[in-house]
C-alpha positions as CSV (number, residue, x, y, z in Angstrom):
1,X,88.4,128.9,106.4
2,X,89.2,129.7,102.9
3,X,89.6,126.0,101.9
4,X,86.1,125.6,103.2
5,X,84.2,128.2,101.1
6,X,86.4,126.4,97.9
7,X,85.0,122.8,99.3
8,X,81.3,124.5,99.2
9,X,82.0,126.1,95.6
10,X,82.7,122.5,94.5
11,X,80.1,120.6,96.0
12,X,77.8,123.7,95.3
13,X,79.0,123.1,91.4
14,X,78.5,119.3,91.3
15,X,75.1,119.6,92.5
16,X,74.0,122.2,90.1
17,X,75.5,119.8,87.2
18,X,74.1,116.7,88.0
19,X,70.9,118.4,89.0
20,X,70.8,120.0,85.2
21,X,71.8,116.4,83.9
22,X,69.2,114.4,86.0
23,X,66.4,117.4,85.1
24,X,67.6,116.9,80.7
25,X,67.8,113.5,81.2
26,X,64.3,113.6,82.6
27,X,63.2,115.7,79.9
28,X,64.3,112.6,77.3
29,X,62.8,110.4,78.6
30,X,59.3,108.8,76.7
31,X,56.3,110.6,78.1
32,X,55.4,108.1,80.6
33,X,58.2,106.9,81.9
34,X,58.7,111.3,82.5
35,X,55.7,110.7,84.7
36,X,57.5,108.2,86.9
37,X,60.8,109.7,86.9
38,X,59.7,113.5,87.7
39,X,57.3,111.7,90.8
40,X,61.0,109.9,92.5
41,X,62.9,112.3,94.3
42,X,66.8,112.8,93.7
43,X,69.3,113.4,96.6
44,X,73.1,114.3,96.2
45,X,75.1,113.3,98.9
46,X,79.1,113.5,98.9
47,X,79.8,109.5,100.0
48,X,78.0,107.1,101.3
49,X,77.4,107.8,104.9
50,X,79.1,105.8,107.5
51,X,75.9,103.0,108.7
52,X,75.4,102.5,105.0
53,X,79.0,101.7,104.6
54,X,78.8,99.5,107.8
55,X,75.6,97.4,106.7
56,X,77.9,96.4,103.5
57,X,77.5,99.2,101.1
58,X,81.0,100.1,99.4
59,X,82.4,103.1,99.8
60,X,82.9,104.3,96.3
61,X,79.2,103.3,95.2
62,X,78.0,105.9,92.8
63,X,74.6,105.8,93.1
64,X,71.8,104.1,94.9
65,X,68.1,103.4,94.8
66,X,66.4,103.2,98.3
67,X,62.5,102.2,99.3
68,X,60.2,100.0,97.2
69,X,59.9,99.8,93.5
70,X,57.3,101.4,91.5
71,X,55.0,98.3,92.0
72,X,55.7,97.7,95.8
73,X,55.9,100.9,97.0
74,X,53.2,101.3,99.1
75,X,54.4,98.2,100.8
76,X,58.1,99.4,101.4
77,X,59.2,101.1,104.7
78,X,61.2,104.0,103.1
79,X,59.3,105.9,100.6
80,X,61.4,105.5,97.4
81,X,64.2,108.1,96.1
82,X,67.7,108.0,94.2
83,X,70.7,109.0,95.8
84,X,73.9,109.9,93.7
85,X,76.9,110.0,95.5
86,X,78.3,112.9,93.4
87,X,81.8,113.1,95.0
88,X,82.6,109.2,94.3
89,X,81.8,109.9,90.8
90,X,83.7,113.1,90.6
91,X,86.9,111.0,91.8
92,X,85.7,108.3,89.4
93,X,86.3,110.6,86.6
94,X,89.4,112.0,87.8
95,X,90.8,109.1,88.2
96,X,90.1,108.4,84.2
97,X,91.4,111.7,83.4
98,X,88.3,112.8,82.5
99,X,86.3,116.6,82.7
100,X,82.7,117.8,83.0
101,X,81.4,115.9,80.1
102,X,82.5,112.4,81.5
103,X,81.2,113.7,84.8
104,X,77.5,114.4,83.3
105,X,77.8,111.6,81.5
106,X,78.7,109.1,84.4
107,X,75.7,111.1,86.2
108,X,73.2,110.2,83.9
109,X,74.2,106.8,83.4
110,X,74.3,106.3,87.3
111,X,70.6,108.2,87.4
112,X,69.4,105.8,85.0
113,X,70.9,102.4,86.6
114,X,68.9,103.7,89.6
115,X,65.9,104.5,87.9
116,X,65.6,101.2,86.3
117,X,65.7,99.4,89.4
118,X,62.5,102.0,90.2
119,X,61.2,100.5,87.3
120,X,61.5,96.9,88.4
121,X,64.5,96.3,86.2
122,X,67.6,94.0,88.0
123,X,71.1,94.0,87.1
124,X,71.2,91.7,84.3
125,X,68.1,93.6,82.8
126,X,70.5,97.0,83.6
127,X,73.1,95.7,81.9
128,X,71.6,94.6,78.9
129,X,70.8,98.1,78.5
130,X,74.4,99.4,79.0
131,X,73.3,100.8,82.8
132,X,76.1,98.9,84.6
């Protein structure tokens, strides 16, 4: 029972860091792209759960965009949202020896990549803007 209450202080932790580093990296963004960012809700979920993984989604995705972009979503059958897969990227960064900082950083990067496919932005547009 103890080892439970320890796994809900971390996941309880995660959240609250990658919900103050989506929230700043909100707060960076130009004005209007604040607008669009603020109005796309943000889940945190652990892993990807087990249909997604079945329909082809790999296990230690990071993050992922769901529903229509900005310009189709009124068309799209899930309304649209972001969800970050905080303990993939918390193993991520362990694995790379790395601490909080690489773990808000590795947030934020993953927030973004997501966000830009809001936007309307594909990989290769991602990439050439370091998102990948």
């Amino acid at each position: 029972m103890g080892n439970d209450r320890a796994m809900t202080s971390d996941w309880s932790r995660l959240r609250a860091i990658a919900d103050e580093e989506v929230r700043q990296t909100v707060q960076a963004l130009p004005q209007k792209l604040r607008v669009a960012a603020r109005a796309l809700p943000v889940v945190y979920e652990p892993t990807p759960n087990e249909a997604l993984v079945a329909d082809g989604l790999e296990p230690d995705t990071l993050g992922l965009f769901v529903g229509g972009d900005r310009d189709e979503e009124e068309h799209a059958l899930l309304p649209p949202q972001i969800i970050l897969y905080l303990e993939n990227i918390r193993l991520m960064i362990e694995e790379e020896e790395g601490g909080e900082k690489e773990f808000r950083f590795e947030v934020r990067t993953t927030y973004l990549h997501e966000l830009g496919h809001y936007l309307g932005l594909d990989e290769d547009d991602l990439s050439d803007r370091g998102l990948d």
